[in-house]
C-alpha positions in Angstrom: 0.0 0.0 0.0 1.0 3.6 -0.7 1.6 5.4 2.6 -0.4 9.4 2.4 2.6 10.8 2.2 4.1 9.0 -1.5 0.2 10.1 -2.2 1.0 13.9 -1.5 4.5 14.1 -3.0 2.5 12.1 -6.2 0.1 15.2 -6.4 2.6 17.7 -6.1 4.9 16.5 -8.5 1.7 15.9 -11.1 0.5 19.6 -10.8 3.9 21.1 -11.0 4.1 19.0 -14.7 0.7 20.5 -15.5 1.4 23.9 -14.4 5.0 24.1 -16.6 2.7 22.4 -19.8 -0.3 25.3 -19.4 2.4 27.7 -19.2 4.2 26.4 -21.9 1.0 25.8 -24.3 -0.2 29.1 -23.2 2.9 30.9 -24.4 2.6 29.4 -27.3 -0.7 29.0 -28.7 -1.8 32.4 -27.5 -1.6 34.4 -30.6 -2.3 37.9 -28.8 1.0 37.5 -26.5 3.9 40.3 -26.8 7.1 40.9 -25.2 8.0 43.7 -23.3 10.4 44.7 -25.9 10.2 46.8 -29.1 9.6 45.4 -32.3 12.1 45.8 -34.2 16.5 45.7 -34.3 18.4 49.0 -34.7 18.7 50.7 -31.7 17.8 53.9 -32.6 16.9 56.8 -30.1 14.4 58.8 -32.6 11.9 57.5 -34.4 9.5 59.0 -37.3 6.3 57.4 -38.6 4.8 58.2 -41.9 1.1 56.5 -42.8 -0.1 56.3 -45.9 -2.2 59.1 -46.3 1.3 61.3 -44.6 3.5 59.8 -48.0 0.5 60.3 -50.3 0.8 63.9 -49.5 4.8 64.1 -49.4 4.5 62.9 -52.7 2.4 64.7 -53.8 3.6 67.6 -53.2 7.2 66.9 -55.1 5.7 65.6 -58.0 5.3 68.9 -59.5 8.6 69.3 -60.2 8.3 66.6 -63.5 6.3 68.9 -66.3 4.5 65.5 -67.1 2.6 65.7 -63.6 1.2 68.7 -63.7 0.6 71.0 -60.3 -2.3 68.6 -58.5 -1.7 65.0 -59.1 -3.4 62.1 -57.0 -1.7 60.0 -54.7 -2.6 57.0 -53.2 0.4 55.0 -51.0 -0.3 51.1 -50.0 2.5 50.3 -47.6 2.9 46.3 -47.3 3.9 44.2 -44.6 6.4 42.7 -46.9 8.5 46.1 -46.7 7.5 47.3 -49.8 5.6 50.7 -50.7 3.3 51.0 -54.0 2.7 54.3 -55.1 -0.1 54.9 -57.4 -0.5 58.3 -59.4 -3.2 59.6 -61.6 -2.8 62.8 -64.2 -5.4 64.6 -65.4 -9.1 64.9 -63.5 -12.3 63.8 -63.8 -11.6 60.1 -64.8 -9.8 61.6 -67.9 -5.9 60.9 -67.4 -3.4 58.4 -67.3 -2.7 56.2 -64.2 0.7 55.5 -63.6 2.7 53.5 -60.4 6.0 53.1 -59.0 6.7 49.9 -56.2 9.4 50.9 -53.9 11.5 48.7 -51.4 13.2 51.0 -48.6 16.7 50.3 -47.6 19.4 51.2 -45.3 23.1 52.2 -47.6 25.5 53.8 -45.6 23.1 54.7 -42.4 20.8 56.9 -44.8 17.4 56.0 -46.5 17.8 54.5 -50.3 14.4 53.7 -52.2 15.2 51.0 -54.6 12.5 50.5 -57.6 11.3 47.1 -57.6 8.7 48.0 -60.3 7.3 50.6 -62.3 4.6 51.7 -65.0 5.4 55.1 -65.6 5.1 54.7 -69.5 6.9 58.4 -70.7 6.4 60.0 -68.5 9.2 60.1 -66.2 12.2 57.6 -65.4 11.8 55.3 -62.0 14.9 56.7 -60.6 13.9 60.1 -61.0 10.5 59.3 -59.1 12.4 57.3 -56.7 14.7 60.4 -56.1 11.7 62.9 -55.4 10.1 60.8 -53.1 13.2 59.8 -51.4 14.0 63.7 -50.5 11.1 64.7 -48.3 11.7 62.0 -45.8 15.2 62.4 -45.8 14.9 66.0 -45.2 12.3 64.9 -42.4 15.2 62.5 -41.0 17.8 65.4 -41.0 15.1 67.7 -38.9 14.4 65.4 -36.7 18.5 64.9 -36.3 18.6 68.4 -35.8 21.6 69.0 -37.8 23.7 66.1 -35.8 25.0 63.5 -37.7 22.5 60.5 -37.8 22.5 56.9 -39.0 19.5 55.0 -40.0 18.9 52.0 -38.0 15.8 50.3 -38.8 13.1 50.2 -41.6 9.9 49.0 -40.5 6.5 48.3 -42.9 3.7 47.5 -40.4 0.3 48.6 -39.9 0.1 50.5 -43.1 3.1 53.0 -41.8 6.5 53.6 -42.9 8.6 53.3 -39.8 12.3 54.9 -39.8 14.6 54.7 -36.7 17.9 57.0 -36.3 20.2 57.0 -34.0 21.7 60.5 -33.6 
């Protein structure tokens, strides 16, 4: 016969398993779980966030300066999870124009922004790079004022709930 006491040290034993497997299968089934720390690498101390509607406007506003745009073209910016930004212009009003887009992937090159072309249908109107360029210069210039004339280094690029992330360290 087991004595009470090999009964008791059974029990405990048993729910100390159980209580280390719910942990675990709690930890890892629970889909809504975060950790106390930031998402995302880079180590940056300043940090600027751009939605879409923000780089619809920045670009906007710097298209202009191609004659083939005109002075009020429309923007509309779907940033992806994947990292990359599609930027879809129209020229011309009313339904009457041509629709053009650009698909940009953000990178880090020597701690500044760099916003490589993965695709574009631009037809005549303009060459990717030159697009590229004009939208790259707004949040650059965004980046230095938030620097505040220090020397800065991009850190960290991050594409998540339809916002452009960018992280400096000054």
């Amino acid at each position: 016969m087991v004595s009470t006491l090999m009964k008791s040290l059974l029990l405990l034993a048993l729910g100390g398993v159980c209580g280390v497997l719910i942990t675990v299968l709690f930890f890892t089934i629970d889909p809504t779980f975060r950790a106390n720390e930031s998402d995302g690498a880079g180590g940056g101390n300043v940090t600027l966030v751009l939605n879409e509607r923000a780089l619809a406007i920045l670009i906007a506003e710097q298209l202009p300066q191609v004659p083939a745009f005109g002075e009020k073209p429309q923007v509309e910016v779907t940033v992806g999870t994947a990292g990359i930004i599609k930027v879809e212009m129209t020229l011309g009003t009313l339904g009457v124009g041509l629709r053009s887009s650009i698909t940009l992937d953000p990178n880090i090159v020597d701690g500044r922004l760099k916003l490589d072309v993965v695709e574009a249908a631009l037809g005549e109107i303009a060459a990717p790079g030159v697009i590229a360029d004009l939208i790259e210069q707004p949040i650059q210039a965004r980046l230095e004022d938030l620097a505040g004339g220090l020397e800065y280094r991009l850190t960290s690029i991050r594409t998540t709930d339809r916002r452009l992330t960018l992280e400096i360290a000054i």
